[in-house]
N, C-alpha and C positions, 0 to 999 in steps of 0.2 A: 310266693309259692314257686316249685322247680320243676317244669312240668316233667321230669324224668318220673317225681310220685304219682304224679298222674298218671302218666303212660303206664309203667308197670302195675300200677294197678289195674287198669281198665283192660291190660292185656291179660293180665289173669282172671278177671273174673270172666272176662269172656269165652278164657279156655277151659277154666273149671280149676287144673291144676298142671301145674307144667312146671319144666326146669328151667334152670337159666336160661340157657343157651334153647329155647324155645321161644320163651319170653322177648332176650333180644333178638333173634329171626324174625318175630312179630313184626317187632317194631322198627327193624330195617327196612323189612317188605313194605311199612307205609311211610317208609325215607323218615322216621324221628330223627333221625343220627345224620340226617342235611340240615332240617332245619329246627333243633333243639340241642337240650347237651345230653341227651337220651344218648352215649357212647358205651361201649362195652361194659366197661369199669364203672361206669354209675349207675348200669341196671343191675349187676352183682353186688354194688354196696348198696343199693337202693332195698333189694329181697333181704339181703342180710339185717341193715339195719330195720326195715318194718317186721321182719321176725321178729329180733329183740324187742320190737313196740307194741306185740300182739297182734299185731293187724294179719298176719301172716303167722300160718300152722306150716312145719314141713314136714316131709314124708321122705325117710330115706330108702332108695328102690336099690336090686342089687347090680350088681356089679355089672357091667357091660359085657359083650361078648368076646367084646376085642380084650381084656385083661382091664381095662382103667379103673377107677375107683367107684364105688358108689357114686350115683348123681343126688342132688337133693333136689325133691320136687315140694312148689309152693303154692299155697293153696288160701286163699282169703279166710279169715274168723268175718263174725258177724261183726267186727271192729272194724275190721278192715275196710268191710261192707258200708258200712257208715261211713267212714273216711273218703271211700273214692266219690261215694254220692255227694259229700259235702265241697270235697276238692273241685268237685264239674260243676255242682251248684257255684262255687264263688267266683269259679272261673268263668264260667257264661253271664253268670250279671255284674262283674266286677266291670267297672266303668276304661280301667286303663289296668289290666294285667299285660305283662311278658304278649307279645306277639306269639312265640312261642306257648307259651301257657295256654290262649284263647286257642290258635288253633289246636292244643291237646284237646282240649275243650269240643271245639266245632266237630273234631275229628272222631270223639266218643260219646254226641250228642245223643244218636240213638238208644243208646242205653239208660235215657229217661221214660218215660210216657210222656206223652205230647203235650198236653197241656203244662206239666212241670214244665217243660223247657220253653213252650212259651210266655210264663209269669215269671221265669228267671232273664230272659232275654227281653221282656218287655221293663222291667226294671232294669236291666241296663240301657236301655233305649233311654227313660227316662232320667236314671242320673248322666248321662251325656248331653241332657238339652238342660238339664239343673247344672252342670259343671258351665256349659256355654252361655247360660244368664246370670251367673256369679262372675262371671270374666268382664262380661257387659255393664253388669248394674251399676259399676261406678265411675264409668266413661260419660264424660260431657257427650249430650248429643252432637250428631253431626262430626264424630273424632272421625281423624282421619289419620288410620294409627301410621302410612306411610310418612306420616311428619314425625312420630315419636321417636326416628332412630332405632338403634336395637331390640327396645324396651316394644315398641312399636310392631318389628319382628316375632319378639317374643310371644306377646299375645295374637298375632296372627296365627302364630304355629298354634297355640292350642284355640283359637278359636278352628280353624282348618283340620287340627285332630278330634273335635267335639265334633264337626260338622261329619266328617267322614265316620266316623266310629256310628252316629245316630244314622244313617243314612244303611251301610250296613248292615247294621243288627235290625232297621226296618224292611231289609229286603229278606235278613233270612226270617223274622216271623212273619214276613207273605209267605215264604215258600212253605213253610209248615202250616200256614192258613190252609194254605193250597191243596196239605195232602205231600208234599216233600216227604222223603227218609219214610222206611218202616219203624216206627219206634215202638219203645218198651211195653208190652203188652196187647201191640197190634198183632 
């Protein structure tokens, strides 16, 4: 997944319906375009192409004041609607998406209800301690994987990315335990 479709989706439905150059303002303002590939030219192929895929209805408005051309404004179908719920669904319980992707994800968490997001985020919590005991199960005990050389490294780094990623996703379902974020229907 690219989280460029994410973002643009999430910033439209939040705005209802908007133009390009609306759309990426958005997502400048929350720096996507430092730390994803959410840049100019992917969130105009991005509305282009989900037009063509239905997910996206447009509205041609007229002509600007200054002389420029018609804008096109974009606006979610009920497809689309489906699409970006399922896009934030698999990005918040996806065990190892895009850094980029999860934080699209973290970043439009709100726009679930609170208990969906935390049965989505408590499934990734658990396939991350199920990835770190598939890594384990078939190590002699007492391995000492600093003797296995690379291969030793190897599994260190994902036992170290299973451990951090579980650790995580257990801090943000406390915070939403807690009452964190106003979320969808609060």
């Amino acid at each position: 997944m690219k989280p460029v479709r994410l973002l643009v989706l999430g910033a439209l439905r939040r705005r209802g319906r908007a133009h390009g150059y609306q759309v990426r303002a958005d997502l400048e303002s929350w720096g996507a375009h430092e730390w994803s590939t959410a840049t100019s030219g992917s969130v105009y192929h991005a509305l282009k192409s989900m037009a063509g895929q239905g997910l996206l209805v447009t509205h041609e408005t007229v002509a600007s004041e200054a002389g420029g051309p018609p804008r096109i404004e974009y606006e979610l179908t009920q497809e689309g609607e489906r699409e970006y719920l399922d896009l934030l669904g698999q990005a918040l319980a996806d065990r190892e998406p895009s850094l980029d992707v999860l934080g699209a994800a973290v970043g439009l968490i709100e726009d679930l209800p609170r208990e969906r997001a935390l049965a989505l985020l408590r499934r990734r919590a658990r396939a991350m301690r199920e990835w770190r005991a598939s890594i384990t199960a078939y190590l002699p005990e007492g391995t000492d994987l600093a003797t296995w050389g690379p291969v030793g490294e190897v599994l260190t780094l994902w036992l170290s990315t299973a451990d951090a990623g579980a650790q995580w996703t257990d801090r943000m379902i406390r915070r939403l335990e807690e009452g964190a974020f106003t979320m969808a229907g609060e």
